[in-house]
N, C-alpha and C positions, 0 to 999 in steps of 0.2 A: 240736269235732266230729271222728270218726274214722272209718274204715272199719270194717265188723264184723270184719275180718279181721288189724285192725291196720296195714295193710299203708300208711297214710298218715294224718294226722290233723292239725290244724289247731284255734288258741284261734280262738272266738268269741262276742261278749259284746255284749250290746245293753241298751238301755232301753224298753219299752213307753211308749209317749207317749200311746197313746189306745189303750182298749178299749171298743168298744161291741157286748157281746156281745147278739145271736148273729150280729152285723152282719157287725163290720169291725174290723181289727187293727192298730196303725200300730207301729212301729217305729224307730229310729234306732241304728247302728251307727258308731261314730267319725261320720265327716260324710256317711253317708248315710245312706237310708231305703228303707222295705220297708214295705207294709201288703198286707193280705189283706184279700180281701172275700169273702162266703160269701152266698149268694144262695138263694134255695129256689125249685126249678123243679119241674115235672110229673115228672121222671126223676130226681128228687134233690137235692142241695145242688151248686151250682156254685162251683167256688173258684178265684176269680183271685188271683194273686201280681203285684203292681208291684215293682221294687227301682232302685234307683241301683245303675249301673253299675258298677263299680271300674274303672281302667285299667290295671293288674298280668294282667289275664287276658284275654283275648279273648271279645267279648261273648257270642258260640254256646256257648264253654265252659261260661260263667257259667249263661247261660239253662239249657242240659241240667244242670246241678248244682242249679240253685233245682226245675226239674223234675223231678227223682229225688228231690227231698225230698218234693212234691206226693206221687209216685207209693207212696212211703212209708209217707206219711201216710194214703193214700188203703186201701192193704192194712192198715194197724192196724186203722183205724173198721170195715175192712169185716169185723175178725177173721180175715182170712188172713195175716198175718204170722207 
């Protein structure tokens, strides 16, 4: 992964363990995991993200970086990217 700008970037590489599309996403990364769930409400699809921790970063760090991916993600579907 990288910055658009170049300005910092970082290998990461995983395995999908389970897809149950248009469910749920699970994932594992070296010895941790990550799964998304996608939910369909009245106002839309709701998307939660779980992950395992790492202990290299500070968990608020982590959390706001897994959240700028959401928010990413979130402006492609909608076409404003």
């Amino acid at each position: 992964m990288e910055a658009k700008d170049g300005s910092m970037g970082f290998d990461f590489a995983g395995t999908y363990t389970l897809v149950d599309a248009p469910n749920r996403i699970v994932a594992t990364f070296g010895d941790r995991q990550m799964a998304v769930s996608f939910v369909e409400t009245a106002d839309g699809v709701a998307v939660t993200e779980e992950f395992d921790a790492e202990e290299e970063n500070d968990y608020d760090m982590q959390r706001a970086g897994w959240q700028a991916i959401l928010d990413s993600f979130k402006r492609h579907v909608e076409g404003l990217s």
